[in-house]
C-alpha positions as CSV (number, residue, x, y, z in Angstrom):
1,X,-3.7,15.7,-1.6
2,X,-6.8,16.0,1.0
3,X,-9.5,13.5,1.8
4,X,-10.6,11.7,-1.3
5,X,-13.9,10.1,-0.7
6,X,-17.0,10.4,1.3
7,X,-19.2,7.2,1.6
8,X,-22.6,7.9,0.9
9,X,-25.0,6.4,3.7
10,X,-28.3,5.2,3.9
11,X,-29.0,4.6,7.7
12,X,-27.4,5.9,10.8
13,X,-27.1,2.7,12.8
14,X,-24.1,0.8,13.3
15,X,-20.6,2.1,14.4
16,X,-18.7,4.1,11.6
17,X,-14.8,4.8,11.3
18,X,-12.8,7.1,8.9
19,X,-9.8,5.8,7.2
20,X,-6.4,7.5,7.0
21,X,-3.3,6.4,4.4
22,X,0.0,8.2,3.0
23,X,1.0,8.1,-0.5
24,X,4.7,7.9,-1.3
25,X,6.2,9.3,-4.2
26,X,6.2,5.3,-5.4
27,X,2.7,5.2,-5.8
28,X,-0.5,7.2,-7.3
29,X,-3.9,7.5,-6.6
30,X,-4.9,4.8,-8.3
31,X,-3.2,2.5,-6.4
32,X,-3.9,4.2,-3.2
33,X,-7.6,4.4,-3.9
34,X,-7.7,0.4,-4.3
35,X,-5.4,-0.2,-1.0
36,X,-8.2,1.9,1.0
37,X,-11.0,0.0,-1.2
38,X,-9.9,-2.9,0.5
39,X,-9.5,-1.4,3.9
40,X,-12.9,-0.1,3.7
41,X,-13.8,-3.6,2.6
42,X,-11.8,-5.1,5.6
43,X,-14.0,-2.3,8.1
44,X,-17.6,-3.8,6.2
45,X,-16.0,-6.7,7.4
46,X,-16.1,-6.3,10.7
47,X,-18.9,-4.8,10.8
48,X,-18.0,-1.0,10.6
49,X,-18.9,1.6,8.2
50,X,-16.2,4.3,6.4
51,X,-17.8,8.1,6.4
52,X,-14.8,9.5,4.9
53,X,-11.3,8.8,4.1
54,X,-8.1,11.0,4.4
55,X,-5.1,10.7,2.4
56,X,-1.6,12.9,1.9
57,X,1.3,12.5,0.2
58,X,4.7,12.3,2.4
59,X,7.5,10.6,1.1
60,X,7.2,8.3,4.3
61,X,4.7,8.0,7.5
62,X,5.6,10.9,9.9
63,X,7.3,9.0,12.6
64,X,5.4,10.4,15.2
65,X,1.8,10.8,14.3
66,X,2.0,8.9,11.0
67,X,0.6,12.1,9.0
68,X,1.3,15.7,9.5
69,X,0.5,17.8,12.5
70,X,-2.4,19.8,9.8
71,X,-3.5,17.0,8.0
72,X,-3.5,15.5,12.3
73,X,-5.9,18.2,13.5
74,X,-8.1,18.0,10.5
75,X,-9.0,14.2,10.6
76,X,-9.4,15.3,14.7
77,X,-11.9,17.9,14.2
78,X,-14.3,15.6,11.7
79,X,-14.1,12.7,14.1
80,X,-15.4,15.0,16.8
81,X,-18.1,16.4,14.6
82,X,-18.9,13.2,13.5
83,X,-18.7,11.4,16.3
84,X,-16.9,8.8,14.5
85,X,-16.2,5.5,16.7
86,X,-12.5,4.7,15.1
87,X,-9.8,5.7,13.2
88,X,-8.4,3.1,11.1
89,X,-4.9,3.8,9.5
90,X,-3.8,1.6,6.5
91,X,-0.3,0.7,7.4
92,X,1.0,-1.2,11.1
93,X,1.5,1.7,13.8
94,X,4.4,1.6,15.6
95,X,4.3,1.6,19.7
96,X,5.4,5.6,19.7
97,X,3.2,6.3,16.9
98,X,-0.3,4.6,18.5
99,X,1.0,6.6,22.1
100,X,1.2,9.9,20.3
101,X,-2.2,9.5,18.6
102,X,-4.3,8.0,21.4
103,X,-3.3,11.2,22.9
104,X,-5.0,13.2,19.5
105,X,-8.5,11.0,19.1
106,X,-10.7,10.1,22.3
107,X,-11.6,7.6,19.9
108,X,-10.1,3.7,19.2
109,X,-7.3,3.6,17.1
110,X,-6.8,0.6,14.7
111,X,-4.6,-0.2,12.2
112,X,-4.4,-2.2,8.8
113,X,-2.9,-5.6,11.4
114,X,-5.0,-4.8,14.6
115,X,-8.3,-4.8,12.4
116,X,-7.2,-7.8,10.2
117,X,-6.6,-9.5,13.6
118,X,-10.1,-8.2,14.8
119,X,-11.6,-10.0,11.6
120,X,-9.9,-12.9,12.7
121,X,-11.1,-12.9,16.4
122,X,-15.0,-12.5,15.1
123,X,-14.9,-15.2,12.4
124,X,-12.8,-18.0,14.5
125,X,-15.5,-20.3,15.5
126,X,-13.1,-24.0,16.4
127,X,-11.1,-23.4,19.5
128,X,-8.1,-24.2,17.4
129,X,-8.8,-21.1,15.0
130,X,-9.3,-19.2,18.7
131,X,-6.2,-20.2,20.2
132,X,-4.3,-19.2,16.6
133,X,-5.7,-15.5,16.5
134,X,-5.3,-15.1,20.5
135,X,-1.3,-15.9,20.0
136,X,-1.3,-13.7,17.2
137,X,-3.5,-11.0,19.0
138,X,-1.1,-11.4,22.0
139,X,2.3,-10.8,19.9
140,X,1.3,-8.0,18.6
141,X,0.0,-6.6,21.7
142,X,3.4,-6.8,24.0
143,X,5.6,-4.2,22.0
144,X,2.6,-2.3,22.2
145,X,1.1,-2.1,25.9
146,X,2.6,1.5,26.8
147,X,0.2,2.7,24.4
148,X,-2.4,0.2,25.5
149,X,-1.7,1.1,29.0
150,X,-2.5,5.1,28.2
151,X,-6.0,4.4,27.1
152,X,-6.7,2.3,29.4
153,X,-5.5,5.1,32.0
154,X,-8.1,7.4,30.8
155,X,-10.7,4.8,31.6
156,X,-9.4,4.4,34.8
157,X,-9.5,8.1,36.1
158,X,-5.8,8.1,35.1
159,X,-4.3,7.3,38.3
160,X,-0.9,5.6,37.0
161,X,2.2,8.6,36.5
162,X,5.5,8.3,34.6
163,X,7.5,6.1,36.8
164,X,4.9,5.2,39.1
165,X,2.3,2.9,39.2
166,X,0.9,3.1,35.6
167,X,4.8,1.7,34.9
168,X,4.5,-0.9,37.2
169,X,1.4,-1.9,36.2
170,X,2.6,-2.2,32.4
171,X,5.5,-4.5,33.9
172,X,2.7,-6.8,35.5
173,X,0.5,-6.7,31.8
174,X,3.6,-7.6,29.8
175,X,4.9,-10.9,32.2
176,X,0.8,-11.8,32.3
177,X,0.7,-11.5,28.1
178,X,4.1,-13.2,27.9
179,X,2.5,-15.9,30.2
180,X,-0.4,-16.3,28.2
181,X,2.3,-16.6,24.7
182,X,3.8,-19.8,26.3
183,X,0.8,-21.3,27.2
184,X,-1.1,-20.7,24.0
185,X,2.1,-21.6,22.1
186,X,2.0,-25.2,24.0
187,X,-1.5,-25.4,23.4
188,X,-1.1,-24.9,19.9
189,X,1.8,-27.4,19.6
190,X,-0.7,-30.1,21.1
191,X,-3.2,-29.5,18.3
192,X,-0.4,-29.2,15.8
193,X,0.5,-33.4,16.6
194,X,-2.9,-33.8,16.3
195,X,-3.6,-32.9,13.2
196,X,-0.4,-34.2,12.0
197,X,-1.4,-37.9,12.9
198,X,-5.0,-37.2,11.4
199,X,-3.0,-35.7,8.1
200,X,-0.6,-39.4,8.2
201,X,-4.2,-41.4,8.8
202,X,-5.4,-39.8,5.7
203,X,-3.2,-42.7,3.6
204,X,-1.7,-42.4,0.3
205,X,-4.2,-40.0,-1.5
206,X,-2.7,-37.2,-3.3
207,X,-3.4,-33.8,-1.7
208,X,-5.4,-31.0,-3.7
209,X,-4.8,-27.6,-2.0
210,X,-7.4,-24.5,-3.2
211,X,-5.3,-21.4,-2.2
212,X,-5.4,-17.7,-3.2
213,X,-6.3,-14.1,-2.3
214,X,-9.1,-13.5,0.1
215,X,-12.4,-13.6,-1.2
216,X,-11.8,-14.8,-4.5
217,X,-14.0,-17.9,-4.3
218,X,-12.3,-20.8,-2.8
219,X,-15.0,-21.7,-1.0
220,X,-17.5,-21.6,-3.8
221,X,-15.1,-23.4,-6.4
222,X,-14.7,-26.2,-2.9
223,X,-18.5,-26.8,-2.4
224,X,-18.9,-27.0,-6.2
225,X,-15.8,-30.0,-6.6
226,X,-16.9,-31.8,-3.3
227,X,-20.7,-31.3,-3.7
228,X,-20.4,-30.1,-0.2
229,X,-21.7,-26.8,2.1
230,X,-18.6,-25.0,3.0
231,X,-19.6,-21.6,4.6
232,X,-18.7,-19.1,1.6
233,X,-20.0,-15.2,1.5
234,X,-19.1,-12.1,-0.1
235,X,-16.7,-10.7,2.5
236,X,-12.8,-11.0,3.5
237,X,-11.4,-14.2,5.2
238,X,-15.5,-15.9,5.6
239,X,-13.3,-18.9,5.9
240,X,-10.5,-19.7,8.6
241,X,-10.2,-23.4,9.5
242,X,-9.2,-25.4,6.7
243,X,-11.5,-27.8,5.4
244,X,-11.1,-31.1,4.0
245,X,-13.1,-33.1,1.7
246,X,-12.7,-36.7,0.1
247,X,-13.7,-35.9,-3.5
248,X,-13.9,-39.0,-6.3
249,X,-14.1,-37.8,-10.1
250,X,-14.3,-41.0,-12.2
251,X,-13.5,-43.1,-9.7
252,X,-10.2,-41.3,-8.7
253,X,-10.1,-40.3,-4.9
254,X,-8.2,-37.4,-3.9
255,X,-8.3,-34.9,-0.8
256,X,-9.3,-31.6,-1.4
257,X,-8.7,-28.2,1.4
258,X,-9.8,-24.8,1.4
259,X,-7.1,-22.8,3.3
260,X,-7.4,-19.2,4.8
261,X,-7.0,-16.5,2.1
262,X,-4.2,-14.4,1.5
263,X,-4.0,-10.5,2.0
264,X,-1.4,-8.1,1.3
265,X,0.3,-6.8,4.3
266,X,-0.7,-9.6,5.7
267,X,0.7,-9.7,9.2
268,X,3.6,-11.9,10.4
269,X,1.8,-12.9,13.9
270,X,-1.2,-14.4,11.3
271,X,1.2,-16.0,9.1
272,X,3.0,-17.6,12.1
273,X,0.1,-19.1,14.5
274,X,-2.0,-20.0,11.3
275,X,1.1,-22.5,10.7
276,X,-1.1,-25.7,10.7
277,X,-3.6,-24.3,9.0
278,X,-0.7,-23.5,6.3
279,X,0.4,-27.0,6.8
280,X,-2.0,-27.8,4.4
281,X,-0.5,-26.0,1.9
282,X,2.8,-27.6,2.7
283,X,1.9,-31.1,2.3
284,X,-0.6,-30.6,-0.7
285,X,0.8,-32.2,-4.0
286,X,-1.2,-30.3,-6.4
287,X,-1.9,-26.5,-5.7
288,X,-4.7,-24.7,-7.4
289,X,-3.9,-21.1,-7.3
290,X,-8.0,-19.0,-7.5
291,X,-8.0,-15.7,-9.2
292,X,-10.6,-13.0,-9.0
293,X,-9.8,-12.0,-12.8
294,X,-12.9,-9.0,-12.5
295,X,-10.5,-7.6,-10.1
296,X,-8.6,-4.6,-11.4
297,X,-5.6,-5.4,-9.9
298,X,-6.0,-9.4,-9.8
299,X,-2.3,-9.7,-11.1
300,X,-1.0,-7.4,-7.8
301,X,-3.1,-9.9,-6.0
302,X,-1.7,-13.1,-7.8
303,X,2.1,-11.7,-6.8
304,X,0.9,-11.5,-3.4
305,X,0.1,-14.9,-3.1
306,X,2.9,-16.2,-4.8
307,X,5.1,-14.4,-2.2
308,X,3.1,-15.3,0.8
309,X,3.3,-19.2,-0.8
310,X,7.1,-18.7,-1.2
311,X,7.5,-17.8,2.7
312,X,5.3,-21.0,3.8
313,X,7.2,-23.7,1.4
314,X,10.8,-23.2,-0.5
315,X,9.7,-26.4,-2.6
316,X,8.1,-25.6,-6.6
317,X,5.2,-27.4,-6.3
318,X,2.5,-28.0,-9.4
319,X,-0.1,-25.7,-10.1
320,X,-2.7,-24.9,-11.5
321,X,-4.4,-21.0,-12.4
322,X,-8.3,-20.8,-12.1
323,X,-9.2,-17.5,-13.1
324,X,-12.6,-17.1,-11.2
325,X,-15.1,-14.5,-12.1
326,X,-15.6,-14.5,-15.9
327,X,-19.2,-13.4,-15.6
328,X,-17.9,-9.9,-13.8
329,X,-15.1,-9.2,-16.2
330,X,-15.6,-5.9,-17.6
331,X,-13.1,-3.0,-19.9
332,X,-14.2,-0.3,-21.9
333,X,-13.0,-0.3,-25.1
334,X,-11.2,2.9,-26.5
335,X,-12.4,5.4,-28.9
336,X,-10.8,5.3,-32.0
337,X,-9.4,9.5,-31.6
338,X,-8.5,8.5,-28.2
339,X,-4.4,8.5,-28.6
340,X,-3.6,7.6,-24.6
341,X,-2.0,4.7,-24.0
342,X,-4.4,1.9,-23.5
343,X,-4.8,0.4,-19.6
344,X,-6.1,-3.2,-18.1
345,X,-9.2,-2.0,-18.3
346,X,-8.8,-1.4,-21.7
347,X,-8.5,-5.0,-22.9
348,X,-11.2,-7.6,-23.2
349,X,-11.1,-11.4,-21.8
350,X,-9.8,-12.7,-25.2
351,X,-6.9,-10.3,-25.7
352,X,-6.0,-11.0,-22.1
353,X,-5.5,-14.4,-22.8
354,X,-3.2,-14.1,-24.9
355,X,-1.0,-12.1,-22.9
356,X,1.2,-14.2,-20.2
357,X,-1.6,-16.4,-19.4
358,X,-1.2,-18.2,-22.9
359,X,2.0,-19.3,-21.8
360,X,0.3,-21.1,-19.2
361,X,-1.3,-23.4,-21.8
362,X,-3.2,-26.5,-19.9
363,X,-2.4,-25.1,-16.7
364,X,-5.0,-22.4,-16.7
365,X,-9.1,-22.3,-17.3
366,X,-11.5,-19.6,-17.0
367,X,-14.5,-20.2,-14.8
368,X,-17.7,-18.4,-13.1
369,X,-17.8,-20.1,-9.9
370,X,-21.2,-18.6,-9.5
371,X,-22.7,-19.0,-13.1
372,X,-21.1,-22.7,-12.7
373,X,-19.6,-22.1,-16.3
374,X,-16.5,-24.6,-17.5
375,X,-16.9,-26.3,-14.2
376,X,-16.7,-29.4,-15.9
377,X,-13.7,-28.6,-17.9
378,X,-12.3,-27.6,-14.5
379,X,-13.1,-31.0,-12.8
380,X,-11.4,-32.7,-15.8
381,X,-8.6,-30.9,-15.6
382,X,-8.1,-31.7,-12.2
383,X,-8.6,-35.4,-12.5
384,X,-5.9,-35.6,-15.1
385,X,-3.3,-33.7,-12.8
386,X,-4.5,-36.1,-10.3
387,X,-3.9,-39.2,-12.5
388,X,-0.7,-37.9,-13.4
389,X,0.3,-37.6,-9.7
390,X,-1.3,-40.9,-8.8
C-alpha cells in the first residue's frame, strides 16, 4: 500500500509536514485512515499543514528506520521536492530509530508523542501547565539526546566524533536535563500542596468532573452549566488547566471541572506530570463521561477514555454518558438490493439507541452542545445525581 492521500491546498504560507504510518496485519485502512485523520488534526493543531501522507503495510515498524528502505527513499525524495518542513510519524520513535532517520531527512522529525508534547508546550498558558509539559518534554527527551545530539551536530558544523567531544558533550546534556527533572519535579510537588489545600478549602460540596476525549465539547457543555467563558475551539486539547466553577441548579451547589482531554496513545510523560490536573478526576464524586457521538469511531474513543480513567483511579465511581453532537450525526441508509452487511454508519440515532446505550437507561442523554438542545434535561439530570450524592 503506497501514499494514500494528498491534501488539497489553498495558499502556500505556513509550514507543511507529510505524515508517515504502518499498518499491521491487525488493522485496515479504515482504521488507519482515521488514526492519520487525527494526526493530521493534531499537525492543524499546531499550526502545521499535511501535503501528503505515506502508509505501508509491515507486520511491525522496521526497527531501524520505522518503514522500509524503498518506501524510506520515497517519502525522502518528496520532502526534497517539496520542501516539506517535517516529517511526522504516527507511532513513538525509538532513540535508534529517530538517529537512523535524522540521518535520511535534513528536515525535523516528530512523532505521534513529540508533536502531542509540542501542542502542549503552545497551549500551556499558567506556569503550572508550563512546568507540567517541560517535565514531560524533558523525560522524553533524555533516552533520546544521541539523536538530539546528531542534529544539533549538523548545525554546529559537526565538530563532535564518535568518542570524542560530541560524546562528552551528550554526557554534559543528559546530567543538565536530569538536573532540570529534579528541579521541575520539586517545583511541581510545591504546586501539587497547593492545590491540595485549595481542593480541602473547597468544603463539603460534591465534586462534578466533565472528562472525555479531546475535543468533544467539554468546554462548551462547562460554559453552558456554569453560565461561564471557558476558552473552548474546534481544535485538540484547546483546554489544559482544569477549571473550576461553583454552579447552583435549584438551589443545590456543587463544583464543577473541565479537565484535559483524552487521546489515544496518549503519552506516559503527559499522563504523569499532568497528575494534579488528573487529581481532579480523582477526587470528583460524580463523573460525566462527553461523547462526540458524530464521530465514526466515538465508541474506540469512549474505550480510550475508560482505560486512560482506569490508570488514574482503581475506584468505580458514578457516571454519567452525554453523547454530544446530535446535530452532526449523520448514516446513510442502505439500499434495499444492497446485500453487504450493514456498518455504524449504516444506523440512524434511534436504532443506536437501542443498542448498548439503552442499557444505560437514566444514565445517558443526547445533547447538541452547540444547538443547546436537551440542555435542560441535562441540567436536571445532573441535579438529581447531585441530590442523591448530597
Amino acid at each position: 500500500m503506497g501514499e494514500t492521500k494528498t491534501t488539497n491546498t489553498t495558499d502556500g504560507r505556513g509550514q507543511t509536514a507529510v505524515l508517515v504510518a504502518v499498518m499491521n496485519d491487525r488493522q485496515d485502512e479504515t482504521q488507519v485512515t482515521e488514526y492519520l485523520d487525527e494526526l493530521e488534526f493534531l499537525a492543524e493543531t499546531a499550526g502545521v499543514r499535511t501535503l501528503k501522507r505515506f502508509v505501508q503495510r509491515l507486520a511491525n515498524p522496521n526497527s531501524r528506520t520505522f518503514v522500509g528502505e524503498g518506501k524510506l527513499a520515497e517519502i525522502a525524495a518528496y520532502v526534497e521536492e517539496n520542501e516539506v518542513d517535517f516529517v511526522i510519524f504516527d507511532d513513538e520513535l525509538s532513540p535508534s530509530q529517530i538517529r537512523n532517520l535524522d540521518k535520511v531527512f535534513s528536515r525535523k522529525i516528530y512523532d505521534r508523542t513529540s508533536l502531542i508534547l509540542e501542542i502542549f508546550a503552545q497551549r500551556a498558558t499558567t506556569a503550572y501547565a508550563k512546568t507540567q509539559v517541560e517535565l514531560a518534554q524533558c523525560q522524553y527527551l533524555l533516552p533520546r539526546l544521541t539523536g538530539m545530539w546528531t542534529h544539533l551536530e549538523r548545525q554546529r558544523g559537526g565538530t563532535g566524533t564518535r568518542g570524542g567531544a560530541g560524546e562528552r558533550e551528550i554526557e554534559t546534556d543528559r546530567r543538565i536535563v536530569r538536573d532540570r527533572i529534579s528541579r521541575l519535579k520539586e517545583q511541581l510537588k510545591k504546586i501539587d500542596k497547593q492545590m491540595a489545600v485549595q481542593r480541602s478549602n473547597r468544603g463539603q460540596l460534591v465534586r462534578v468532573a466533565l472528562v472525555g476525549y479531546t475535543n468533544v465539547g467539554k468546554s462548551t457543555i462547562m460554559n453552558l452549566i456554569s453560565k461561564s467563558e471557558v476558552f473552548a475551539e474546534n481544535k485538540l486539547f484547546a483546554t489544559l488547566d482544569t477549571t473550576v466553577r461553583k454552579v447552583v441548579l435549584d438551589n443545590l451547589p456543587f463544583l464543577l471541572s473541565d479537565t484535559v482531554g483524552f487521546i489515544r496513545k496518549l503519552p506516559t510523560e503527559l499522563v504523569e506530570s499532568f497528575k494534579s490536573t488528573l487529581d481532579e478526576v480523582r477526587e470528583a464524586d460524580l463523573l460525566v463521561h462527553i461523547v462526540d457521538i458524530s464521530h465514526p469511531t466515538f465508541e474506540e474513543q469512549i474505550e480510550v477514555v475508560n482505560r486512560t480513567l482506569a490508570e488514574i483511579d482503581k475506584t468505580e465511581k458514578p457516571m454519567i454518558m452525554v453523547f454530544n453532537k446530535v446535530d452532526a450525526f449523520t448514516f446513510v441508509p442502505k439500499e434495499e438490493d444492497d446485500l453487504t452487511p450493514r456498518g455504524r454508519e449504516n444506523i440512524d440515532l434511534d436504532e443506536l439507541k437501542r443498542t448498548w446505550m439503552g442499557k444505560l437507561q437514566d444514565n445517558c442523554i443526547f445533547i447538541s452542545a452547540k444547538e443547546r438542545t436537551n440542555i435542560d434535561a441535562l441540567k436536571a439530570l445532573l441535579y438529581e445525581r447531585v441530590k442523591q450524592i448530597h
